[in-house]
PDBQT receptor file of N, H, CA, C and O in Angstrom, charges set to zero:
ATOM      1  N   UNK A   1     192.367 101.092  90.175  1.00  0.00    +0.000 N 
ATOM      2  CA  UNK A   1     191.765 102.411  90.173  1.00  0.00    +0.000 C 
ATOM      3  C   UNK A   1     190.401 102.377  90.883  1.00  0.00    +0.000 C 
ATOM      4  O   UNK A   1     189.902 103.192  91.659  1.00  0.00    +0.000 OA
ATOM      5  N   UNK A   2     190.000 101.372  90.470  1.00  0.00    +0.000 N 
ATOM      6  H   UNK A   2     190.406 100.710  89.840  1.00  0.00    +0.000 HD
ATOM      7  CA  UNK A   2     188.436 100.717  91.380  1.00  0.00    +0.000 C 
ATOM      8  C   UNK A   2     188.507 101.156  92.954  1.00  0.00    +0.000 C 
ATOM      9  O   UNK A   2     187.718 101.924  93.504  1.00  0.00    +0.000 OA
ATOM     10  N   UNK A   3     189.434 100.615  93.456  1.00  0.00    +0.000 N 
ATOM     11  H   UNK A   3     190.075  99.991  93.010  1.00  0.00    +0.000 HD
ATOM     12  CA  UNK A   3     190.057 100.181  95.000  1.00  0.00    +0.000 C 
ATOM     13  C   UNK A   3     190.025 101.757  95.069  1.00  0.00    +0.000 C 
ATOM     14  O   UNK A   3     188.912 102.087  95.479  1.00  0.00    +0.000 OA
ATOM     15  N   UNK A   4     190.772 102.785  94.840  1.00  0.00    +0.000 N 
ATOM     16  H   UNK A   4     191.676 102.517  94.507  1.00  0.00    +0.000 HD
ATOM     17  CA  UNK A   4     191.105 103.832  95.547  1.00  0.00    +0.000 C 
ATOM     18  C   UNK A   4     189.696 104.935  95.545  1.00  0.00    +0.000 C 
ATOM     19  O   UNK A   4     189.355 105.819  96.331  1.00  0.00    +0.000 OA
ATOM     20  N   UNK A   5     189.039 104.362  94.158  1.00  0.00    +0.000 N 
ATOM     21  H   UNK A   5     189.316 103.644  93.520  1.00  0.00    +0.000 HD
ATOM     22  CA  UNK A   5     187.461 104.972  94.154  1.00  0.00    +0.000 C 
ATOM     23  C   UNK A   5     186.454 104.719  95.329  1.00  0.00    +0.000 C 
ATOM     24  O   UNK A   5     185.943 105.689  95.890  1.00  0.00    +0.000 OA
ATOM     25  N   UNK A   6     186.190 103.579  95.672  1.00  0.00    +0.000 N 
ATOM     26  H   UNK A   6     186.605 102.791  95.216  1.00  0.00    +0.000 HD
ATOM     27  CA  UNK A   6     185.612 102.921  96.550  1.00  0.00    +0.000 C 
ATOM     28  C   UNK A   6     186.266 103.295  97.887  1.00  0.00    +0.000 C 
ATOM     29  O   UNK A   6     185.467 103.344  98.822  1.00  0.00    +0.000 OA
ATOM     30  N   UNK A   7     187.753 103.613  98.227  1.00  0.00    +0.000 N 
ATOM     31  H   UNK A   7     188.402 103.573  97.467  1.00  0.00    +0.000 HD
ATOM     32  CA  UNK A   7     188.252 103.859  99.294  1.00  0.00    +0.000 C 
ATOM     33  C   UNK A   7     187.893 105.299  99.788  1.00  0.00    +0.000 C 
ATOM     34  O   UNK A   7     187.772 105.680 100.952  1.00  0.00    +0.000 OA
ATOM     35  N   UNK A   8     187.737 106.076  98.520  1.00  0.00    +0.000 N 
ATOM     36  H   UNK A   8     187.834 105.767  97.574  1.00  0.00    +0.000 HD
ATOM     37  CA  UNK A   8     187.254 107.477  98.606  1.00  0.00    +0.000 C 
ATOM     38  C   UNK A   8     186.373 107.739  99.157  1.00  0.00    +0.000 C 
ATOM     39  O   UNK A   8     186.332 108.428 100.176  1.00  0.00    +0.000 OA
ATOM     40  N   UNK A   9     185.161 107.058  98.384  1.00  0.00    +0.000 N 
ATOM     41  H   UNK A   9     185.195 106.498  97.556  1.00  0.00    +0.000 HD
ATOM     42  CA  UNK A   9     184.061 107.331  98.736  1.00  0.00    +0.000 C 
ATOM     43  C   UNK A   9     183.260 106.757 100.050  1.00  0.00    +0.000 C 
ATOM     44  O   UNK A   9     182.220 107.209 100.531  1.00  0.00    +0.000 OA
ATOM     45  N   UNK A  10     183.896 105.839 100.415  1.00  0.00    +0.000 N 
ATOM     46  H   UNK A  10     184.740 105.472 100.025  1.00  0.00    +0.000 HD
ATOM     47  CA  UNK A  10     184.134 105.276 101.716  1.00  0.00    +0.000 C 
ATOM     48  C   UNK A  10     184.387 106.487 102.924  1.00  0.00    +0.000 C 
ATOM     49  O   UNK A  10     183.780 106.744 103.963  1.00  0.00    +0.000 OA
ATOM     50  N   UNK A  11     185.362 106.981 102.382  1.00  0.00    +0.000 N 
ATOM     51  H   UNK A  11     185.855 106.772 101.538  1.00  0.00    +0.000 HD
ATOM     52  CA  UNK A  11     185.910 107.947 103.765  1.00  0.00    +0.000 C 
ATOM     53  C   UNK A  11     185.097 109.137 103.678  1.00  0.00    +0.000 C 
ATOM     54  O   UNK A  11     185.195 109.863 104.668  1.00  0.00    +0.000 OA
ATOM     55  N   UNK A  12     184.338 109.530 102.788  1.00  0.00    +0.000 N 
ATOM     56  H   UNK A  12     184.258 108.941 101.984  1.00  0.00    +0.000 HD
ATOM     57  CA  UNK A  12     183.210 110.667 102.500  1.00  0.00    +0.000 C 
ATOM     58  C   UNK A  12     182.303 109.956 103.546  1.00  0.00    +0.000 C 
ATOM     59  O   UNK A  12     182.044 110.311 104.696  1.00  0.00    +0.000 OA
ATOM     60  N   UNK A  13     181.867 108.811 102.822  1.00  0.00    +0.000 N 
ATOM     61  H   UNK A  13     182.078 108.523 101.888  1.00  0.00    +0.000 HD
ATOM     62  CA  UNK A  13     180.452 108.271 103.615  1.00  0.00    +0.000 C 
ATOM     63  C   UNK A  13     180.258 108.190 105.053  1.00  0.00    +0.000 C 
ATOM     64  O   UNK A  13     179.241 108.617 105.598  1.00  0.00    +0.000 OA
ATOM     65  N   UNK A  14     181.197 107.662 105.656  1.00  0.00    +0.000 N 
ATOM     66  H   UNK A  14     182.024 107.315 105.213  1.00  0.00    +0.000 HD
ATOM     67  CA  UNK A  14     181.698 106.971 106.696  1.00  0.00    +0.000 C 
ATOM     68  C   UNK A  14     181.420 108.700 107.738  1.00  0.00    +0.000 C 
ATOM     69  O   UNK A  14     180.535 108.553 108.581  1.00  0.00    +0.000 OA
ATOM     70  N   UNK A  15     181.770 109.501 107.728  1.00  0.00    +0.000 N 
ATOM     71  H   UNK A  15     182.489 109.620 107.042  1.00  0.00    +0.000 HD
ATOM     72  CA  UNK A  15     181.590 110.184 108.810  1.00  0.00    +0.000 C 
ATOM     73  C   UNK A  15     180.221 110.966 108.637  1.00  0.00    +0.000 C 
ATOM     74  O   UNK A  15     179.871 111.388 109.739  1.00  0.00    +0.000 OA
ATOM     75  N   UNK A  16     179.515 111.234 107.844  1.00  0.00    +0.000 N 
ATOM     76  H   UNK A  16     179.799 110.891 106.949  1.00  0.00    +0.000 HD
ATOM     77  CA  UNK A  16     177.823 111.377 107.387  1.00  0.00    +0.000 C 
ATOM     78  C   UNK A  16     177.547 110.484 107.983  1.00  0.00    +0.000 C 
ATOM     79  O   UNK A  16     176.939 110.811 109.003  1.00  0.00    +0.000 OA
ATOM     80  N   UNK A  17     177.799 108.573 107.785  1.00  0.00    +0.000 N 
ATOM     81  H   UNK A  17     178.292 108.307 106.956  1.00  0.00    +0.000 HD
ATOM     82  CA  UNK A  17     177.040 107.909 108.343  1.00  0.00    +0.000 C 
ATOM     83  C   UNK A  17     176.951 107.955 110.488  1.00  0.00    +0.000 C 
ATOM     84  O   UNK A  17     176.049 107.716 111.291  1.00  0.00    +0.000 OA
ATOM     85  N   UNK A  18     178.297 108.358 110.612  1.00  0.00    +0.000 N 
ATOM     86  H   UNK A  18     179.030 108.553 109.960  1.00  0.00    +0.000 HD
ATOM     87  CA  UNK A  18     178.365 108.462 111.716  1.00  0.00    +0.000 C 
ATOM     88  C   UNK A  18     177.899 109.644 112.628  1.00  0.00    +0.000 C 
ATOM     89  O   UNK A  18     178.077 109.788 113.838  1.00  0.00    +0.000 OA
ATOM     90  N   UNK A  19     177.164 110.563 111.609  1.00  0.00    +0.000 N 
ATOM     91  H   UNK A  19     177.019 110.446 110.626  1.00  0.00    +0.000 HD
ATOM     92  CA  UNK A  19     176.614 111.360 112.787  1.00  0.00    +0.000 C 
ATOM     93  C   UNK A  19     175.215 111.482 112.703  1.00  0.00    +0.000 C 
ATOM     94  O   UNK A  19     174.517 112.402 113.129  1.00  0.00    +0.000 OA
ATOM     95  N   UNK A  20     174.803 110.234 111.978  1.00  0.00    +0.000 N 
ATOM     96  H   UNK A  20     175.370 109.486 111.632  1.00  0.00    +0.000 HD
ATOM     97  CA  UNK A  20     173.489 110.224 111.886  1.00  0.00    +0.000 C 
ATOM     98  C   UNK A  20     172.434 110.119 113.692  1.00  0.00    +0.000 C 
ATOM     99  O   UNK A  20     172.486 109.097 114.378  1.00  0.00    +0.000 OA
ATOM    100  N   UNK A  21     171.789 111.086 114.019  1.00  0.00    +0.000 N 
ATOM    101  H   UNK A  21     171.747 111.916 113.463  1.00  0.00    +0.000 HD
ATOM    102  CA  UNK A  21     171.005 110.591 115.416  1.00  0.00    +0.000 C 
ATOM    103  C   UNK A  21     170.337 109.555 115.645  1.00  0.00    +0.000 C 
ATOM    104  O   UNK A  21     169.314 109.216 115.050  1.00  0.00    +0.000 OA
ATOM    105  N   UNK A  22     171.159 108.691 116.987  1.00  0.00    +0.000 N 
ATOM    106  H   UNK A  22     171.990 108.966 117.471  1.00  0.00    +0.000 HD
ATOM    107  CA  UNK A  22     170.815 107.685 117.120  1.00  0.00    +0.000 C 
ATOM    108  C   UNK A  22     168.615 108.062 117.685  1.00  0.00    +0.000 C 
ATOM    109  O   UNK A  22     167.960 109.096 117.815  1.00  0.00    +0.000 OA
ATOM    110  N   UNK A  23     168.295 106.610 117.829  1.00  0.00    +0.000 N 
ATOM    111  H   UNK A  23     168.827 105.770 117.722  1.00  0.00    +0.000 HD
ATOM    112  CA  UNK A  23     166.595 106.515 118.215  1.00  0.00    +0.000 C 
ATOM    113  C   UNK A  23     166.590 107.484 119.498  1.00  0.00    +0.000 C 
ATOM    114  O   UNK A  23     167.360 107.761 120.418  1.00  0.00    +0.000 OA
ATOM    115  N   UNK A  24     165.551 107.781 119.145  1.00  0.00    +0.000 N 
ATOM    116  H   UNK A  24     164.926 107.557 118.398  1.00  0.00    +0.000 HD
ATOM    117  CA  UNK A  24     165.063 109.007 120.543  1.00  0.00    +0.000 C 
ATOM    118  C   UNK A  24     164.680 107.527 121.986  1.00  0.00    +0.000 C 
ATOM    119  O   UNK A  24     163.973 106.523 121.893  1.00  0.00    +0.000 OA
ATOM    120  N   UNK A  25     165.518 108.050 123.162  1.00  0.00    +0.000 N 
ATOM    121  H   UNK A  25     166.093 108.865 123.238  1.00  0.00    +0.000 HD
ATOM    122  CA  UNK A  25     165.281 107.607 124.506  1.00  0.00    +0.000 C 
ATOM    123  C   UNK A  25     164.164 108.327 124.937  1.00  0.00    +0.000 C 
ATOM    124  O   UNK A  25     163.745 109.411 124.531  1.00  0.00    +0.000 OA
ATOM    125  N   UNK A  26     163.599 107.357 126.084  1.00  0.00    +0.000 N 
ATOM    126  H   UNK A  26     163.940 106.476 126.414  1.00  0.00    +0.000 HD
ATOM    127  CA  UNK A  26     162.336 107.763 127.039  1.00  0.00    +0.000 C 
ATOM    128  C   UNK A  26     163.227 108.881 127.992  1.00  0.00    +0.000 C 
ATOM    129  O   UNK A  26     164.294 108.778 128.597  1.00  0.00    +0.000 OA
ATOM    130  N   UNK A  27     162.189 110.068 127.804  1.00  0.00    +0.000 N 
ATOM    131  H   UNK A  27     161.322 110.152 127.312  1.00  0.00    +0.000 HD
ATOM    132  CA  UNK A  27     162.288 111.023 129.033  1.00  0.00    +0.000 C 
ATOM    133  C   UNK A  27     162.899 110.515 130.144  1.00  0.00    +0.000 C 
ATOM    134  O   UNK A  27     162.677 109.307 130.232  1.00  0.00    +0.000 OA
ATOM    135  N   UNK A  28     163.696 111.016 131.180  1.00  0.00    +0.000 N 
ATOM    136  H   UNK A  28     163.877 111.997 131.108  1.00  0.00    +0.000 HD
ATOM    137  CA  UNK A  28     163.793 110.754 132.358  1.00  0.00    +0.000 C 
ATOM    138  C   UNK A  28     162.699 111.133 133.140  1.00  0.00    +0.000 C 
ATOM    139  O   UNK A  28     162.258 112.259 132.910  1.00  0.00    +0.000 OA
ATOM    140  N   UNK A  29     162.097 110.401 134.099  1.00  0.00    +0.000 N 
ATOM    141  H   UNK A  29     162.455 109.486 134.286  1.00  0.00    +0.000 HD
ATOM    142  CA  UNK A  29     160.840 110.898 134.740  1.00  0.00    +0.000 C 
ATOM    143  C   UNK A  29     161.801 111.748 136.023  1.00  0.00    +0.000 C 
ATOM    144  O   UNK A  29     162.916 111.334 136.339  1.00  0.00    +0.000 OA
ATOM    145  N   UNK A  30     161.218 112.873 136.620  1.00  0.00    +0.000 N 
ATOM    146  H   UNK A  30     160.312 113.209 136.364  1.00  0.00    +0.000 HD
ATOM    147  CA  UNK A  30     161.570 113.736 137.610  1.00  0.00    +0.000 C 
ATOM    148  C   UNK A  30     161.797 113.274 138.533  1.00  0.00    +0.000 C 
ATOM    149  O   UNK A  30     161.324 112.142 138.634  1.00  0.00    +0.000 OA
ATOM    150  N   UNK A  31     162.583 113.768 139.707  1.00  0.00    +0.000 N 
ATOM    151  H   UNK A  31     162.968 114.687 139.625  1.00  0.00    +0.000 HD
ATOM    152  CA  UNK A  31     163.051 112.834 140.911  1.00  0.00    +0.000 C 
ATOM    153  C   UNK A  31     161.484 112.852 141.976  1.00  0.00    +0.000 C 
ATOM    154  O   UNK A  31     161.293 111.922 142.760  1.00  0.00    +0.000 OA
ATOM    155  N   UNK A  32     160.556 113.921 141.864  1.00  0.00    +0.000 N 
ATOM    156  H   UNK A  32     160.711 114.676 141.227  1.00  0.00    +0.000 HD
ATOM    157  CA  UNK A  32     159.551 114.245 142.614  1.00  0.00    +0.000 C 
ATOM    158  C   UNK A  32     158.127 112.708 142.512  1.00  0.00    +0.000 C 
ATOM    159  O   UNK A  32     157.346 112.253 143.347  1.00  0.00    +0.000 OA
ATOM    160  N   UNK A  33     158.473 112.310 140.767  1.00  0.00    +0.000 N 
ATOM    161  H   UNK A  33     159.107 112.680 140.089  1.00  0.00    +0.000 HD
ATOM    162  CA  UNK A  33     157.733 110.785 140.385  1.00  0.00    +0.000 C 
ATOM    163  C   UNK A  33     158.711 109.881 141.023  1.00  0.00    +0.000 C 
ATOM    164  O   UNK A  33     158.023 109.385 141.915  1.00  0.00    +0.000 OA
ATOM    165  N   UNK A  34     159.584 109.492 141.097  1.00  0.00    +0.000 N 
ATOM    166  H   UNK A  34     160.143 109.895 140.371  1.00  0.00    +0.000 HD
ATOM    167  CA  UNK A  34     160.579 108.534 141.838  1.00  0.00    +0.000 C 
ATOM    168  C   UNK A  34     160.196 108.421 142.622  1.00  0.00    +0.000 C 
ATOM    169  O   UNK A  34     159.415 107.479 142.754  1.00  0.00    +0.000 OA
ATOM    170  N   UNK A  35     160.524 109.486 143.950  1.00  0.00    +0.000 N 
ATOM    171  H   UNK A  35     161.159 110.252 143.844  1.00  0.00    +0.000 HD
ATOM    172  CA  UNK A  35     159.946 109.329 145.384  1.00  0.00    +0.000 C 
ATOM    173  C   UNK A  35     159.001 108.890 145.576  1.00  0.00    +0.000 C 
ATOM    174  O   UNK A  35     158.937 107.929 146.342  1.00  0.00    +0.000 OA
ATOM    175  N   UNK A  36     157.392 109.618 144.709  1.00  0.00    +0.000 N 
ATOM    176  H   UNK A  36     157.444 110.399 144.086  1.00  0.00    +0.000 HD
ATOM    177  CA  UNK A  36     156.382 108.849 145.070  1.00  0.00    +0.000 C 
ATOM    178  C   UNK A  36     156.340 107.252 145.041  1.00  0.00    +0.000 C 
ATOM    179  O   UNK A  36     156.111 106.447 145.943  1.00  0.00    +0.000 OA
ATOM    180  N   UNK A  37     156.650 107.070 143.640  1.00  0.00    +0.000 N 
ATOM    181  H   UNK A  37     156.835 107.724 142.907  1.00  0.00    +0.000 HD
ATOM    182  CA  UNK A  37     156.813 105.559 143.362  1.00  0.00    +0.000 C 
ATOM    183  C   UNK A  37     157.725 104.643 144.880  1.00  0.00    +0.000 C 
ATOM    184  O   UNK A  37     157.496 103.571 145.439  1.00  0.00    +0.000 OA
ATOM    185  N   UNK A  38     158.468 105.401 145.031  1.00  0.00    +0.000 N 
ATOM    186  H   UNK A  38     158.654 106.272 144.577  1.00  0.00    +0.000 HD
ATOM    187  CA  UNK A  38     159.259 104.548 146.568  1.00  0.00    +0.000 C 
ATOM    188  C   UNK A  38     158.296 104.602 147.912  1.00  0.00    +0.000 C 
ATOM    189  O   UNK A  38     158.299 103.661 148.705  1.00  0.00    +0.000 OA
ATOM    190  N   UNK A  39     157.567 105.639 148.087  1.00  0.00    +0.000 N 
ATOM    191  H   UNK A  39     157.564 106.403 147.442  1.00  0.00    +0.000 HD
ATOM    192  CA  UNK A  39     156.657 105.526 148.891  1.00  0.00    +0.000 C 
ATOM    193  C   UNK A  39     155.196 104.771 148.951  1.00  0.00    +0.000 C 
ATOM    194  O   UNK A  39     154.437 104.444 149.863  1.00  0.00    +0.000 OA
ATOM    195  N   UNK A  40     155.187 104.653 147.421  1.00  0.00    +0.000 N 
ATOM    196  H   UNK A  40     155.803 104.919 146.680  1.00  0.00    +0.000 HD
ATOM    197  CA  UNK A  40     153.938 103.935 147.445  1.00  0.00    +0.000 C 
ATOM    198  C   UNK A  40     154.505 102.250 147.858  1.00  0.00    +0.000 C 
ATOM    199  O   UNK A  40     153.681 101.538 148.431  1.00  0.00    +0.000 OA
ATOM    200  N   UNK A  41     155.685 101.751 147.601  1.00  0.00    +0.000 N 
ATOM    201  H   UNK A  41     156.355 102.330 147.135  1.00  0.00    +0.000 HD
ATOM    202  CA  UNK A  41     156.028 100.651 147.865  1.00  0.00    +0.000 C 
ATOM    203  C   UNK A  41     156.026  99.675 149.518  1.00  0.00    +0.000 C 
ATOM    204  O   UNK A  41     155.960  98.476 149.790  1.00  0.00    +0.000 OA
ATOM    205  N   UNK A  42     156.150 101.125 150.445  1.00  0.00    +0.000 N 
ATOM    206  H   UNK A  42     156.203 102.099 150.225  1.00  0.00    +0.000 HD
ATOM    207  CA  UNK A  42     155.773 100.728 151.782  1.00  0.00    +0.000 C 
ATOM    208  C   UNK A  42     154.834 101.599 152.195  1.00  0.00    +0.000 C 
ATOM    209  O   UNK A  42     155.166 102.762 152.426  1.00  0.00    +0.000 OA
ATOM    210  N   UNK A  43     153.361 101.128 152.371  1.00  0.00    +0.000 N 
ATOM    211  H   UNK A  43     153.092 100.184 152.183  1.00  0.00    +0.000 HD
ATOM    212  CA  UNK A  43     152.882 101.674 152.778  1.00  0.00    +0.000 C 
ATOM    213  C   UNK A  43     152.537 100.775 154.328  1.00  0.00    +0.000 C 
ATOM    214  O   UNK A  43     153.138  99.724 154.549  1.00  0.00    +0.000 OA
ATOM    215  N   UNK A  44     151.512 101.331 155.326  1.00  0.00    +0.000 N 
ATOM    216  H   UNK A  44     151.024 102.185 155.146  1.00  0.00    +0.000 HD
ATOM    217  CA  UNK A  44     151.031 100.598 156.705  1.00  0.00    +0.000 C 
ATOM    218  C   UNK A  44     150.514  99.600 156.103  1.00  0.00    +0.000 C 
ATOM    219  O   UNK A  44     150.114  99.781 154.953  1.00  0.00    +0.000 OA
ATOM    220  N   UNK A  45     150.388  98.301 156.710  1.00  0.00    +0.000 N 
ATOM    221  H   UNK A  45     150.714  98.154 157.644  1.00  0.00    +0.000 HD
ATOM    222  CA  UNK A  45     150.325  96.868 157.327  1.00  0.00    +0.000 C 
ATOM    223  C   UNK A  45     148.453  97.341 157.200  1.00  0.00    +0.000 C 
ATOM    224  O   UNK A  45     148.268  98.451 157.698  1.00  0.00    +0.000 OA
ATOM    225  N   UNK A  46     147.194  96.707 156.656  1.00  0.00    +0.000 N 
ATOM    226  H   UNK A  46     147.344  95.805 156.251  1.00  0.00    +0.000 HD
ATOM    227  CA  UNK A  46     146.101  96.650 156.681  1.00  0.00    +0.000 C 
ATOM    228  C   UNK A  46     145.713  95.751 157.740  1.00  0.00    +0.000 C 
ATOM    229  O   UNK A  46     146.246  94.642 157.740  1.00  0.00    +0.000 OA
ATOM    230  N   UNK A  47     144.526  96.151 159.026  1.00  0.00    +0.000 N 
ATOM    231  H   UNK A  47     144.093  97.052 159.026  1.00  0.00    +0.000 HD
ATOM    232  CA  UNK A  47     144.128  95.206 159.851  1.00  0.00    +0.000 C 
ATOM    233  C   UNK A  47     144.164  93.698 159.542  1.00  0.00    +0.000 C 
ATOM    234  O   UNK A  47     144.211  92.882 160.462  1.00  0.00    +0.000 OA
ATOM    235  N   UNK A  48     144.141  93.280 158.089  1.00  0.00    +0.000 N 
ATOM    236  H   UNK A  48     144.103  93.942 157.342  1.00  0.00    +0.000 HD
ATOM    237  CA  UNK A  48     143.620  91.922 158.149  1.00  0.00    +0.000 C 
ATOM    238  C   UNK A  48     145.235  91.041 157.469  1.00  0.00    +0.000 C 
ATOM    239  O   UNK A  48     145.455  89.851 157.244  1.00  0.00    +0.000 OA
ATOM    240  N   UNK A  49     146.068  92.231 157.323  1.00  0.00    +0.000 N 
ATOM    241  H   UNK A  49     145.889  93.197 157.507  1.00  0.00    +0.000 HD
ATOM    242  CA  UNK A  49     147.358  91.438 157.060  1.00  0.00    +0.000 C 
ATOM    243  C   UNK A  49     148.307  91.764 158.556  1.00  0.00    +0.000 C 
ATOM    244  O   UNK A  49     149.481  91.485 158.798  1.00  0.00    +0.000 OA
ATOM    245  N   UNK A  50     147.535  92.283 159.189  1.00  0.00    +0.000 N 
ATOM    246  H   UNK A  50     146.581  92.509 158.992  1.00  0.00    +0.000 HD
ATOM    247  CA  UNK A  50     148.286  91.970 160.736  1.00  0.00    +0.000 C 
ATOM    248  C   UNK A  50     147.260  90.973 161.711  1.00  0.00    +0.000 C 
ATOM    249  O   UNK A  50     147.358  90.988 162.938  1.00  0.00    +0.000 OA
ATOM    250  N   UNK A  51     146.476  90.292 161.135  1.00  0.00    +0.000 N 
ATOM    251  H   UNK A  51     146.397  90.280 160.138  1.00  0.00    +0.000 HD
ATOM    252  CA  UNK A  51     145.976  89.594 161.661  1.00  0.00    +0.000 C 
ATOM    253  C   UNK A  51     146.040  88.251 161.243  1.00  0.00    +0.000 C 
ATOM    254  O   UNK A  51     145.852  87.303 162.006  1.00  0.00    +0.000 OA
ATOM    255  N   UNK A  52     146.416  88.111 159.522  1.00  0.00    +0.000 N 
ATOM    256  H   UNK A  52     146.569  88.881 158.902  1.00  0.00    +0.000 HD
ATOM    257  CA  UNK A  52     146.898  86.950 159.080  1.00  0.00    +0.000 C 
ATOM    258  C   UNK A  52     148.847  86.834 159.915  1.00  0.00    +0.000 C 
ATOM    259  O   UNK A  52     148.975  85.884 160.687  1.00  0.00    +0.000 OA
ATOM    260  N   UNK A  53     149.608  87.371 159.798  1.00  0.00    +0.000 N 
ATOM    261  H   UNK A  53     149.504  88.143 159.171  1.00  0.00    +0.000 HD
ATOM    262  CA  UNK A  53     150.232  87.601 160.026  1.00  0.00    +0.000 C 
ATOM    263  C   UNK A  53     150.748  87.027 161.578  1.00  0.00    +0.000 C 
ATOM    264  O   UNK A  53     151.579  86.133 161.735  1.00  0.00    +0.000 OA
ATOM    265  N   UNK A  54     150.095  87.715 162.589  1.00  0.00    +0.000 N 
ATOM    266  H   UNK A  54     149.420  88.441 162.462  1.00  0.00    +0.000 HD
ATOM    267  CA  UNK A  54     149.556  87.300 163.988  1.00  0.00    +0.000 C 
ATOM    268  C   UNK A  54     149.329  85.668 164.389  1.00  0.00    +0.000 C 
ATOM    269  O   UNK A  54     149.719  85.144 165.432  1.00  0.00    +0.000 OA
ATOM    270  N   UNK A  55     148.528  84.942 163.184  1.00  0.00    +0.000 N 
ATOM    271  H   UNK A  55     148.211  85.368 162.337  1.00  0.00    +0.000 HD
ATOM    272  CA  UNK A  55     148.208  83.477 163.154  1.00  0.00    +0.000 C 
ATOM    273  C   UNK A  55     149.607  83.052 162.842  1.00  0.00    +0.000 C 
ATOM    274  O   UNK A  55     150.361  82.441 163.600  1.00  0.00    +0.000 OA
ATOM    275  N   UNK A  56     149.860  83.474 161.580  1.00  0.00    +0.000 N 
ATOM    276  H   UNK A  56     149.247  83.970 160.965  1.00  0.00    +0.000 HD
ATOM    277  CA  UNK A  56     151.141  82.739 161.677  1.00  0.00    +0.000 C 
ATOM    278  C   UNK A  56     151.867  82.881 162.553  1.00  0.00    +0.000 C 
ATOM    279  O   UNK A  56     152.417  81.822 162.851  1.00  0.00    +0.000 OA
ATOM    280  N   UNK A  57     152.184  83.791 163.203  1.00  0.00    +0.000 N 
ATOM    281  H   UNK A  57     151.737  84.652 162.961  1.00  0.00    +0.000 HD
ATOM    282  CA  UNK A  57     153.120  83.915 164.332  1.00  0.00    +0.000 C 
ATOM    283  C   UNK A  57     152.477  82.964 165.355  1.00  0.00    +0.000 C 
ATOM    284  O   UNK A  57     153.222  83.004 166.334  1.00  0.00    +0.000 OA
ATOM    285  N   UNK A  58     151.606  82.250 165.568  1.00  0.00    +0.000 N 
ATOM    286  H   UNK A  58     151.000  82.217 164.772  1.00  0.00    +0.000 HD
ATOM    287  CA  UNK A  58     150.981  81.789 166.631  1.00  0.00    +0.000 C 
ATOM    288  C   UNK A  58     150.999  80.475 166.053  1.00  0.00    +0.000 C 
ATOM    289  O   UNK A  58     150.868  79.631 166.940  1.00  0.00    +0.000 OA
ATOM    290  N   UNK A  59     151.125  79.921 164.779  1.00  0.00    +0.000 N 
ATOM    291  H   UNK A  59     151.231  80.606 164.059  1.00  0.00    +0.000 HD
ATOM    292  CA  UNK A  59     151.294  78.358 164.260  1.00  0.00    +0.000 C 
ATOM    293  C   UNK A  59     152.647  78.091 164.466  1.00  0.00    +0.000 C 
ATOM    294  O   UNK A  59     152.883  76.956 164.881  1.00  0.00    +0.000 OA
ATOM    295  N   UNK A  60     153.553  78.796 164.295  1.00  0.00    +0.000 N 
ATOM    296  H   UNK A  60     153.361  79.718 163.957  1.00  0.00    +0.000 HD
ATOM    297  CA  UNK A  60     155.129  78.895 164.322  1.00  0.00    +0.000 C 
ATOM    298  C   UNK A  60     155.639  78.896 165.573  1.00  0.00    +0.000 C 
ATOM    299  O   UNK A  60     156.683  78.244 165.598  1.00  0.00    +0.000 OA
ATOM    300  N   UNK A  61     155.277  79.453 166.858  1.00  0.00    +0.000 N 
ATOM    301  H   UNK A  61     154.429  79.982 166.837  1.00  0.00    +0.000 HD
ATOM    302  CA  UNK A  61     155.693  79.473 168.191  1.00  0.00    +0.000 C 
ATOM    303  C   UNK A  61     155.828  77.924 168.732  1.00  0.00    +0.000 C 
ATOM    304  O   UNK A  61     156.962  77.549 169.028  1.00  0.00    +0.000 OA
ATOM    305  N   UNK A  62     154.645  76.932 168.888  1.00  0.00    +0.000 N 
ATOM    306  H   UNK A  62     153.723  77.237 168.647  1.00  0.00    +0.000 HD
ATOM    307  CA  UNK A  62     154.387  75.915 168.949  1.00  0.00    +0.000 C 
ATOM    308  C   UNK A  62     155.509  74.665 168.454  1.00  0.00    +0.000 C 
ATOM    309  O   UNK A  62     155.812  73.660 169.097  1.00  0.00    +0.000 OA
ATOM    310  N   UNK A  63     155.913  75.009 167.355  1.00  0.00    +0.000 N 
ATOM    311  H   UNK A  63     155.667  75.826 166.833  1.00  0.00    +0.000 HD
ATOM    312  CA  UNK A  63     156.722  74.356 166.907  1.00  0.00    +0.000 C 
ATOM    313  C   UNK A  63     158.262  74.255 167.367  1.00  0.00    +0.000 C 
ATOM    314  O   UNK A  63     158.929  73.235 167.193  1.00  0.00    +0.000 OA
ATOM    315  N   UNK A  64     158.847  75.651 168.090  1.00  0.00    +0.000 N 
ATOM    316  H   UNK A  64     158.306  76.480 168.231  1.00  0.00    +0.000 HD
ATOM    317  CA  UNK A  64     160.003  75.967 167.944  1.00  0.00    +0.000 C 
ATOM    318  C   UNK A  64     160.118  75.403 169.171  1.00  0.00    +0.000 C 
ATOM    319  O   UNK A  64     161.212  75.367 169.734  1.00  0.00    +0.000 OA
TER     320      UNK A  64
């Protein structure tokens, strides 16, 4: 009689427990923050990293 009590109350519980809301997710950020973020990733070459840059190209020639 135990067993079919417990089975009962089981099948009560069981779908309450299942619609409990899962943890709140992070916002999606807007596609307009995306883009920036992709643009900030290439930006122009600074005089002094086309000039490091330049050397190496000029230690490396020599060799080949």
């Amino acid at each position: 009689m135990r067993g079919w009590l417990v089975l009962a109350l089981a099948c009560c519980l069981l779908p309450a427990w299942a619609q409990t809301p899962p943890a709140a997710k992070k916002a999606a950020k807007p596609a307009a923050v995306k883009e920036q973020k992709a643009q900030k990733a290439h930006r122009k070459a600074t005089p002094e990293q086309i000039r490091k840059f330049d050397e190496l190209q000029k230690k490396q020639d020599p060799k080949r």
